[in-house]
matplotlib code that plots the C-alpha trace (Angstrom):
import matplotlib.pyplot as plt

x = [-44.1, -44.3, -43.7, -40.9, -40.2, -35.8, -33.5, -30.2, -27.4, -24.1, -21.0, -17.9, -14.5, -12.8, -9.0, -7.2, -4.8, -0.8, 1.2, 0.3, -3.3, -3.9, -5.7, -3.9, -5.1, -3.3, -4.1, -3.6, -4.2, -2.4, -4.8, -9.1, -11.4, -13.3, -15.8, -17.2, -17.6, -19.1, -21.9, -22.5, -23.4, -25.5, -27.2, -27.0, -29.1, -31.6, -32.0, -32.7, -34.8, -36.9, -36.0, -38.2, -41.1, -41.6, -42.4, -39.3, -35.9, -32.3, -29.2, -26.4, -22.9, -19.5, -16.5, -13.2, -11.4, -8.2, -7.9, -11.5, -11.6, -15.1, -17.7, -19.6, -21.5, -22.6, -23.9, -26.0, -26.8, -28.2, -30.2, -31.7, -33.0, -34.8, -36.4, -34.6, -34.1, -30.4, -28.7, -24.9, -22.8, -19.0, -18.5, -15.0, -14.4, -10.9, -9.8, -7.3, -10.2, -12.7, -11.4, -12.0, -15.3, -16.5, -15.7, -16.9, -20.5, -20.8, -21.7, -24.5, -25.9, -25.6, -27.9, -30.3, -29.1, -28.8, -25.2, -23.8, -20.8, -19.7, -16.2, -13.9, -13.8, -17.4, -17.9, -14.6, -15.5, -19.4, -18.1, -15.1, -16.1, -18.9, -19.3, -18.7, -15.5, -15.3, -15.4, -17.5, -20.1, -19.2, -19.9, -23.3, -23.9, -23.8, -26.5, -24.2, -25.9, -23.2, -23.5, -21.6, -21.3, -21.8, -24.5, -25.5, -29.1, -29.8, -29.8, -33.6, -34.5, -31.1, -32.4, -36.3, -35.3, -33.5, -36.2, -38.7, -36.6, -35.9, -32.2, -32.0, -29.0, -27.2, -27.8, -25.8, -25.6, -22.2, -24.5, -25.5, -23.0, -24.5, -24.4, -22.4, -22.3, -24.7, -24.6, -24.5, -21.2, -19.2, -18.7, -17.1, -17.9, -14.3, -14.1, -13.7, -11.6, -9.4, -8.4, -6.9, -2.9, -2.9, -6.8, -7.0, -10.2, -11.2, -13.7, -13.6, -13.5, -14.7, -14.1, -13.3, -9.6, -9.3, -6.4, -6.2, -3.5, -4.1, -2.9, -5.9, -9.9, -10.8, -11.7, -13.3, -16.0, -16.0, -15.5, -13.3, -15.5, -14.6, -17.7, -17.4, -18.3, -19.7, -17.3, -20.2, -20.7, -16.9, -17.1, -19.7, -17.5, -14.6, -17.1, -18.6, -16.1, -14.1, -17.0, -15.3, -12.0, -10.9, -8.6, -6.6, -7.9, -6.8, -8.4, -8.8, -9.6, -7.1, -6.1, -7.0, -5.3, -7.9, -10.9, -12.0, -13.4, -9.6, -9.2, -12.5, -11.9, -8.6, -9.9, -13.1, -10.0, -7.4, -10.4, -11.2, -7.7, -6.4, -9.6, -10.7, -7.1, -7.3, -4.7, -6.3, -4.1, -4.5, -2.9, -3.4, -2.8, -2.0, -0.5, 3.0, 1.8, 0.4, 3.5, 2.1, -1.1, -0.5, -1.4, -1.9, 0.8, 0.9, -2.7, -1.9, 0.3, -1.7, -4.8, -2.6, -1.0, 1.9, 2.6, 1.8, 1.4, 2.6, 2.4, 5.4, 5.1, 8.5, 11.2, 11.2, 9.5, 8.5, 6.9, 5.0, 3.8, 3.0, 0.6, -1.0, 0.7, 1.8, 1.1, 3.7, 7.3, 11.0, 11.9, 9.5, 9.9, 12.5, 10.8, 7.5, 9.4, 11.2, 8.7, 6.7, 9.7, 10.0, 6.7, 7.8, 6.0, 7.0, 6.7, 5.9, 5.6, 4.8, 6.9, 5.5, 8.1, 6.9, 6.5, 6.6, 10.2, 11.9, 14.7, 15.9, 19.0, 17.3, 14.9, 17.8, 19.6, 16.3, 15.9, 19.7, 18.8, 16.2, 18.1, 20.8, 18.4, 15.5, 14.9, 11.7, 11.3, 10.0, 9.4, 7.3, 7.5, 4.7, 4.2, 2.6, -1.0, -3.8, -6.4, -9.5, -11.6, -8.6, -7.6, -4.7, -7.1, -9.6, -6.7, -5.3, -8.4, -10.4, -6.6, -7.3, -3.1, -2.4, -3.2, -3.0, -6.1, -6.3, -7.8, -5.8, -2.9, -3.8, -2.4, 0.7, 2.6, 2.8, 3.3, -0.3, 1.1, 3.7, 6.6, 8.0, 11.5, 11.9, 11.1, 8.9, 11.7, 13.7, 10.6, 10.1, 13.9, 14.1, 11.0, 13.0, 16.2, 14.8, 13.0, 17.2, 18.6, 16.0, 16.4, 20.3, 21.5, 23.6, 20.8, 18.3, 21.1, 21.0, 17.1, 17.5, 20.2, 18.1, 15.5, 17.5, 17.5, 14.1, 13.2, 11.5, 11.7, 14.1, 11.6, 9.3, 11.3, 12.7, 9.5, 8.2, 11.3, 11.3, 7.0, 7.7, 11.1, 10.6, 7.0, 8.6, 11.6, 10.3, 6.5, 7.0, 4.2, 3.6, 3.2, 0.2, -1.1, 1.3, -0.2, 0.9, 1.6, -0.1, -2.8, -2.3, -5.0, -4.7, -7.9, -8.1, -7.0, -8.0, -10.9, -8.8, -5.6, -4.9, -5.1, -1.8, -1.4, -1.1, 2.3, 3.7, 1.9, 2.3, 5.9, 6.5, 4.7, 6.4, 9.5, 7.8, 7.4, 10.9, 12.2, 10.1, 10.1, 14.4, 14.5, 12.7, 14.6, 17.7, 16.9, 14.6, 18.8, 20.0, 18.6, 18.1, 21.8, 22.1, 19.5, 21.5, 24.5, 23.0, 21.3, 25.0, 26.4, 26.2, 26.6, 23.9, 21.0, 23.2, 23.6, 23.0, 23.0, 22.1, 18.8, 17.8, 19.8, 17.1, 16.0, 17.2]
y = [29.4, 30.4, 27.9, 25.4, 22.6, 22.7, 20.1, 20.1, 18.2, 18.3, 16.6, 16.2, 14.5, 13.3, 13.6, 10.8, 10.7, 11.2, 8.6, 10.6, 10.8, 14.3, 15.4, 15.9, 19.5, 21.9, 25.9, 24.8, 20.8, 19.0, 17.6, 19.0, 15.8, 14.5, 12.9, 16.0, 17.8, 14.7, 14.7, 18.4, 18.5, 15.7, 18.1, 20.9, 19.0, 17.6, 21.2, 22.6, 19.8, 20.6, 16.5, 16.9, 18.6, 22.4, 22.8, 21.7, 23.8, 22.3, 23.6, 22.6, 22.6, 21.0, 20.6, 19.1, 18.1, 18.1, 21.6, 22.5, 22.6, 21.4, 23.1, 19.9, 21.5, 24.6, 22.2, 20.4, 23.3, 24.7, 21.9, 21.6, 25.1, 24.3, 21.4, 18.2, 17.1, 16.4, 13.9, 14.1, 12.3, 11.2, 11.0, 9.3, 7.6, 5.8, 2.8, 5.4, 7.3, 5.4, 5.5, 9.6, 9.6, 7.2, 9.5, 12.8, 10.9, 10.0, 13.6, 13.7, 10.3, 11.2, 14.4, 11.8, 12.9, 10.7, 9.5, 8.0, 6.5, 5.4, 5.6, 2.6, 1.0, 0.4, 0.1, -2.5, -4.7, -5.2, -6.0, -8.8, -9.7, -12.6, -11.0, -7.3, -7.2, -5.9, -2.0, -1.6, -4.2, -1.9, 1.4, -0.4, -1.5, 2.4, 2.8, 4.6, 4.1, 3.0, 3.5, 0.9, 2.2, 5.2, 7.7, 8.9, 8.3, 7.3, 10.8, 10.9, 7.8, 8.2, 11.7, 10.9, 8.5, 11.0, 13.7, 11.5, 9.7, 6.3, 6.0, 2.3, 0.3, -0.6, 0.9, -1.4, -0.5, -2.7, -4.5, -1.1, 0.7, 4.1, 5.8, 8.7, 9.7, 13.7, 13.2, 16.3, 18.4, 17.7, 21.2, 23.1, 26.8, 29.0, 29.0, 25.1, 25.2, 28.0, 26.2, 23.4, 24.3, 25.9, 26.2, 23.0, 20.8, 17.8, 15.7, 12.5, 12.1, 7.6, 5.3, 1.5, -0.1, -2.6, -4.5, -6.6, -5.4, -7.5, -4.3, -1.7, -1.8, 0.6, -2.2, -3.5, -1.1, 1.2, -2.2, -3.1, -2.0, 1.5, 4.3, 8.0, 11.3, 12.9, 15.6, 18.3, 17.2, 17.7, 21.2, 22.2, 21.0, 23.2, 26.1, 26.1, 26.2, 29.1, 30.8, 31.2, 31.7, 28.3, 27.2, 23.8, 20.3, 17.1, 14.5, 11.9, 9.0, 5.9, 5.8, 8.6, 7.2, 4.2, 6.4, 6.2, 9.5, 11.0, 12.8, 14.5, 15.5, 16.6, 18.3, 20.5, 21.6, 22.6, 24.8, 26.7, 27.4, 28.5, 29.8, 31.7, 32.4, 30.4, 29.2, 26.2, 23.3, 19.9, 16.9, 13.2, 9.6, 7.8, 4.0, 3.3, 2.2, 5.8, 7.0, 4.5, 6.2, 8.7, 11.8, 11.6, 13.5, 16.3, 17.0, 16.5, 19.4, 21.7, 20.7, 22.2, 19.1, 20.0, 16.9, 13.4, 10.6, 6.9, 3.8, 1.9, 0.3, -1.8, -2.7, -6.0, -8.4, -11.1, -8.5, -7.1, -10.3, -11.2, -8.5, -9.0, -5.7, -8.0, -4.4, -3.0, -3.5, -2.1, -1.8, 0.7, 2.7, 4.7, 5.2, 6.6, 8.5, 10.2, 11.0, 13.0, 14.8, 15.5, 17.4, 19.2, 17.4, 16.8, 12.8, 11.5, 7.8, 5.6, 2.7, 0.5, -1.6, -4.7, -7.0, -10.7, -11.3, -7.5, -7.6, -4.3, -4.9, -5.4, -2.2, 0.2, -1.8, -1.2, 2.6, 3.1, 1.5, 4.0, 6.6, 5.5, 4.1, 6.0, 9.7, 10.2, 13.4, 12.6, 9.2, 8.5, 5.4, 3.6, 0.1, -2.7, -2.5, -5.0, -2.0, -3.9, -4.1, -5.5, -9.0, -8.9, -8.2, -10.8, -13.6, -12.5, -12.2, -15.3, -17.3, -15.5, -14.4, -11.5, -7.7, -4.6, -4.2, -0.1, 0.9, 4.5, 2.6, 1.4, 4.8, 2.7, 4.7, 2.0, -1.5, -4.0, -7.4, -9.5, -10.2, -13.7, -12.3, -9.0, -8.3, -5.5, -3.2, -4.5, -3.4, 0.1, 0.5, -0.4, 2.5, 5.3, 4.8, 4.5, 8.3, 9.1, 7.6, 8.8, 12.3, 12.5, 15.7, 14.1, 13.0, 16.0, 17.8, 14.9, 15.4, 19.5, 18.6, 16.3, 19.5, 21.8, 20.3, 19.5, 23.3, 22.5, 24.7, 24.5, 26.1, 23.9, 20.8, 22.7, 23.1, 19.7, 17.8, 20.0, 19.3, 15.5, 15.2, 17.5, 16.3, 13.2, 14.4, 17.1, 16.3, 12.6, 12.2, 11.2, 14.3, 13.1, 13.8, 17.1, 20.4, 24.1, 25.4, 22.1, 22.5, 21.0, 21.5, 20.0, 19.1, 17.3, 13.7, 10.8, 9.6, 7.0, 9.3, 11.9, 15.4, 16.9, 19.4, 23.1, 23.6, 20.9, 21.1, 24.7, 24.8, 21.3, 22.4, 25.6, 23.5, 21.5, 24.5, 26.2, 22.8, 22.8, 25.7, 25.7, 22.4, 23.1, 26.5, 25.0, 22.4, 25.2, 27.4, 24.2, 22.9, 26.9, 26.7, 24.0, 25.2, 28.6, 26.6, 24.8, 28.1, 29.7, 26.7, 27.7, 23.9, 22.9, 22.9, 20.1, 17.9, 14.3, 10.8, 7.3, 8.0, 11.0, 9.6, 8.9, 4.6, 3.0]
z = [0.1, 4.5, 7.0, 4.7, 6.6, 6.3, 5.9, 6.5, 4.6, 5.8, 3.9, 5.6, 4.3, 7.3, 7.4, 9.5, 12.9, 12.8, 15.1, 18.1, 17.8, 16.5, 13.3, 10.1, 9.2, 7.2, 6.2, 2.8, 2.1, -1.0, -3.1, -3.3, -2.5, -5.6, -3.3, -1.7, -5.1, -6.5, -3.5, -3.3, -7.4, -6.3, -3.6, -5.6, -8.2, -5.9, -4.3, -8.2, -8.6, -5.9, -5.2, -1.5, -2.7, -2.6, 0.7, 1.9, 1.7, 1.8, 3.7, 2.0, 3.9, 3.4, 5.3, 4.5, 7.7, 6.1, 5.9, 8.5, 12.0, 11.4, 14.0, 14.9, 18.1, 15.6, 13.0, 15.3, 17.2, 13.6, 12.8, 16.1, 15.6, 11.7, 13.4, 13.6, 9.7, 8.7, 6.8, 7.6, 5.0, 5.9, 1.5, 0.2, 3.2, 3.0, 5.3, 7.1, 7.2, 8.6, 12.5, 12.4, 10.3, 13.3, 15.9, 14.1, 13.9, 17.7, 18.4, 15.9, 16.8, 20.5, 19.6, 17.5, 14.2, 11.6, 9.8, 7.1, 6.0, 2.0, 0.0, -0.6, 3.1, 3.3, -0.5, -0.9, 2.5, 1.4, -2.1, -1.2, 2.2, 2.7, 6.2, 7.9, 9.6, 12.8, 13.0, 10.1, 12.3, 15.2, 13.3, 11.9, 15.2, 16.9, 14.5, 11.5, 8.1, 5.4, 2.0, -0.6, -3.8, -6.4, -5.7, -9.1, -9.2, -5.7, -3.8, -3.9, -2.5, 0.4, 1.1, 1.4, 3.9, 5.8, 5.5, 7.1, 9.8, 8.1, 7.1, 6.3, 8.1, 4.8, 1.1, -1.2, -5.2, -5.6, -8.1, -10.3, -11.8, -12.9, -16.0, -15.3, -19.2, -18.4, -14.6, -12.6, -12.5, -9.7, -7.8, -4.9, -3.6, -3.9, -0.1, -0.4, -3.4, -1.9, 1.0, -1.3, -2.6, -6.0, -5.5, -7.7, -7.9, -9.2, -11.3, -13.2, -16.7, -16.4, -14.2, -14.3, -14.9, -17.3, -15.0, -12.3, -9.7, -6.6, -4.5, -6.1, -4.3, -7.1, -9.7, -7.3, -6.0, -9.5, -11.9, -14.6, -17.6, -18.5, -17.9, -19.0, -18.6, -21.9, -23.2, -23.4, -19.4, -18.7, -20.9, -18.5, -15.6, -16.4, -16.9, -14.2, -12.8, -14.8, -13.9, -9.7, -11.2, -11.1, -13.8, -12.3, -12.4, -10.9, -13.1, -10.7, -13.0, -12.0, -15.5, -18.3, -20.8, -21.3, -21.6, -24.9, -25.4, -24.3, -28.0, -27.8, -23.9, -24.5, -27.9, -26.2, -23.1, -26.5, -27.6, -24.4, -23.7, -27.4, -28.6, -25.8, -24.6, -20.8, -19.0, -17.7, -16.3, -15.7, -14.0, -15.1, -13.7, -16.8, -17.3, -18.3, -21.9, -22.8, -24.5, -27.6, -28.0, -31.2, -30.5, -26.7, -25.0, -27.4, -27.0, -23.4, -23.4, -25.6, -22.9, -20.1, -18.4, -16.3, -14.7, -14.8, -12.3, -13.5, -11.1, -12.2, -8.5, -9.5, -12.1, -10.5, -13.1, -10.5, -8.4, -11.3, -12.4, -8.4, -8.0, -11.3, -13.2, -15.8, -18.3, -16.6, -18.6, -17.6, -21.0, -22.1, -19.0, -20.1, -23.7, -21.7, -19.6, -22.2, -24.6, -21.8, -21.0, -24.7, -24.1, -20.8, -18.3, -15.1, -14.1, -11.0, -10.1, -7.2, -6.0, -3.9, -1.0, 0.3, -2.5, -2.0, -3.4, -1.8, 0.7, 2.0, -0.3, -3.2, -2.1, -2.2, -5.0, -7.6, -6.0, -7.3, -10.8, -11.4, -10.4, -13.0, -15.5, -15.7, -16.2, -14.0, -11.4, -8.4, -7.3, -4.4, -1.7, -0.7, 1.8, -0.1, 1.9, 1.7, 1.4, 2.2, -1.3, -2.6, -3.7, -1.5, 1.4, 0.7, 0.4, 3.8, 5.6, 4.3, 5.6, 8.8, 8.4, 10.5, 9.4, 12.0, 13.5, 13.8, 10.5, 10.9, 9.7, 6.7, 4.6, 3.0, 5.3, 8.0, 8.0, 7.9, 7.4, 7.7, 5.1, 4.3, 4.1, 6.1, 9.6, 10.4, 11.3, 8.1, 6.0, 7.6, 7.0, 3.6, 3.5, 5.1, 3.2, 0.0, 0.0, 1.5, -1.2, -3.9, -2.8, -1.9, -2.6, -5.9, -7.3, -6.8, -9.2, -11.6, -11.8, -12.5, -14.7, -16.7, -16.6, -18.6, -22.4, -22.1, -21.0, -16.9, -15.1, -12.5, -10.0, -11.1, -10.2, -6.6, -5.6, -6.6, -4.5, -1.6, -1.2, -1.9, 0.7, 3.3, 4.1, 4.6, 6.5, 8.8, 8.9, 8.9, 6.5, 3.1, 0.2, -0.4, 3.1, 3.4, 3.5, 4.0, 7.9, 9.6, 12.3, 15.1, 18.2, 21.7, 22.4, 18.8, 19.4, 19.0, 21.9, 24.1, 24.3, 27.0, 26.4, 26.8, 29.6, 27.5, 29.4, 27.9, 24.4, 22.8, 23.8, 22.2, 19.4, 18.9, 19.3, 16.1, 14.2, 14.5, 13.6, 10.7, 8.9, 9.9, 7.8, 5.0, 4.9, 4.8, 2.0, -0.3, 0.2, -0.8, -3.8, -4.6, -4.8, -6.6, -9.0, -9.5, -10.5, -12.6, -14.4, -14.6, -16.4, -20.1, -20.6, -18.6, -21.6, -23.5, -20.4, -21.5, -20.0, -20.9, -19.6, -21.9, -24.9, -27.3, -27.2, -30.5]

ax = plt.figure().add_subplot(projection="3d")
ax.plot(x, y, z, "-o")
ax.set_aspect("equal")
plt.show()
């Protein structure tokens, strides 16, 4: 058909701001965004739908500004030319989040194009809150769109709207959980994927937790009754996806091992990679009661899964039972931990500082017990954060108690609210020391040790400390926000703070650089050598301590 009217959508995952205001961009970023390959399948199936009518064609573009320098004045520039008709999404939005995807709209709304903003900070405020809080209402008030809640099955009506000019203020489906059993496959073009370490993407196998942590947003916004993905719909996922040459998957699903349809998921994977000989490879988040399950980690490992992610959070049992994570239990820990190490996965877990009962003593004191105690790899440090969307929020805000203000912050990497028994410096100390102490150089040679008789690769755990440390120590960011070779451009900061003269920038950031890549050079020679030892010891493969001695 001549003459099609065009319409543009344009999906962009915002990134957030470092402690001086610049964007956190990387060449490589660590982990793919779910969010933008759940919303371009969406687009992709509305475009083979024909969803606007025949005479209209769709543009469909995405940017992840993690790992993008996105070209805002092109994309407006572009759509300007094909007449006017956009919809420009900010998708996954995150509280940290949420300052940057404000200022990337202002552009587009100041050229009278039409933006929208959903993920967890709009979605978890309009679900707890009784009223907006303040920059959401200031974002509304600009004349941003915000979406709250899951867009399967509400692109149409969202993108007619847009088409013909009418975006409404607010689109709330808190109340509608979708079916997401044949929905369409979540999907990202190589380029996209490429630019992602590993080249790893993502989809989710259900959502919904069945527990109540007073920390989480998720069971909140995505509900506590468990949804799923058919297994012929993941199938399709992963081959689709084979199809670019894409072979590694970051199940995103807060907690795969309470999916029910797990076997059959894990099952379909076992048959694509021994049947038709593909080395696919998968990383879960699974809950520390997953070890009981029969069957599930050895179909795990057959599936691919190289590494697992376990919120243990604490092995204090008043903390646990203060935040609601009554399911988590000390005593098993080492018995979960094990028995995936049997299978020769790598374990990661969280632990969160902050909790109502912690002193920087007792910080340190339960990062050494774990060290001692329990044989998991890498172990990663987080603030306790009341993300709003979350119970902990709600309580704080509704008491009108004292929360920093600058959204940016809220990446448990800073310090939100105030603790009844540490000061503020107290609290960022006990932070800091713990990922020292967790990572002293003793201990990274207890972890290879404890590699060798279960067969890991030592490269495999090198690799995996010096990501988790050295982002940390040199980039003074958390891994999950590190990257390879970070971006950093001078005229990319935050609206409010000066732009820095370019004599005194690019030699300042070269000075960053060399300082950089010096560190993690010295620490890759230095676990590298510790590694090698380790290799040359011909008793290394028996090594054996009370935490990979077998639980009676």
């Amino acid at each position: 058909m001549k003459n099609k009217k065009k319409f543009h959508i344009v999906l962009i995952k915002p990134s957030h701001y470092d402690a001086e205001g610049y964007v956190i961009q990387w060449v490589r970023s660590a982990l793919p965004s779910n969010s933008l390959a759940l919303l371009y399948g969406l687009s992709q199936d509305l475009i083979e739908r024909n969803g606007l009518g025949t005479d209209v064609e769709i543009i469909l573009s995405a940017y992840d500004d993690s790992n993008t320098r996105v070209p805002i004045k092109q994309i407006i520039k572009d759509i300007k030319r094909d007449g006017g008709h956009a919809f420009v999404g900010m998708v996954g939005v995150q509280t940290n989040q949420f300052p940057r995807a404000v200022d990337m709209s202002r552009p587009f709304l100041d050229a009278d194009i039409a933006v929208c903003i959903g993920g967890f900070h709009v979605s978890g405020c309009i679900a707890m809150l009784s009223e907006l809080p303040p920059d959401i209402q200031e974002a509304a008030d600009m004349g941003i769109s915000l979406f709250a809640g899951e867009a399967e099955g509400r692109m149409d009506e969202v993108m007619k709207d847009a088409f013909n000019g009418k975006l409404k203020p607010v689109y709330n489906f808190l109340s509608e959980l979708p079916d997401i059993t044949n929905s369409p496959v979540p999907f990202l073009p190589l380029d996209i994927i490429n630019r992602a370490v590993a080249s790893y993407t993502s989809f989710d196998a259900g959502r919904g937790c069945p527990f109540k942590c007073s920390f989480c947003s998720i069971i909140n916004v995505q509900g506590q009754k468990s949804r799923q993905r058919s297994v012929a719909s993941i199938e399709k996922i992963i081959r689709t996806n084979m199809a670019q040459g894409i072979k590694r998957f970051f199940v995103t699903d807060d907690n795969f091992a309470r999916n029910s349809n797990w076997e059959e998921i894990l099952d379909a994977i076992i048959a694509i990679r021994e049947g038709e000989k593909v080395n696919l490879r998968l990383v879960l988040q699974v809950d520390t009661k997953s070890y009981l399950i029969p069957g599930f980690i050895e179909k795990a490992k057959r599936a691919g899964v190289g590494r697992v992610f376990i919120g243990i959070e604490s092995i204090n049992p008043e903390n646990l039972k203060a935040a609601n994570k009554g399911q988590n239990d000390f005593d098993e820990y080492r018995r979960l931990l094990q028995a995936w190490r049997s299978a020769g996965i790598l374990t990661f877990g969280g632990y969160i500082t902050g909790f109502p009962g912690d002193t920087y003593e007792s910080v340190i004191a339960d990062v050494k017990t774990i060290q001692r105690e329990l044989p998991i790899d890498m172990l990663e440090f987080f603030f306790l954060t009341p993300l709003p969307g979350s119970v902990d929020h709600k309580t704080l805000y509704e008491k009108g108690e004292w929360m920093e203000p600058d959204m940016n912050k809220y990446n448990t990497q800073y310090v939100t609210t105030k603790h009844p028994l540490m000061s503020t410096k107290e609290w960022e100390r006990a932070y800091d020391d713990a990922w020292d102490t967790y990572y002293s150089d003793e201990h990274i040679e207890t972890i290879l040790k404890r590699g060798r008789p279960y067969r890991i690769g030592l490269k495999k755990l090198v690799g995996a400390a010096l990501w988790f440390y050295a982002a940390v120590k040199y980039e003074k960011l958390h891994p999950l926000e590190a990257g390879i070779f970070r971006r950093k451009y001078r005229t990319d900061r935050r609206p409010g703070l000066p732009i820095v003269n370019p004599l005194i920038f690019y030699p300042k950031r070269i000075f960053e650089v060399i300082k950089c890549i010096s560190g993690l050079a010295r620490m890759y020679l230095k676990y590298n050598r510790i590694a090698k030892r380790i290799k040359a010891d011909p008793e290394a493969k028996s090594y054996k301590d009370k935490t990979i001695i077998p639980v009676q």
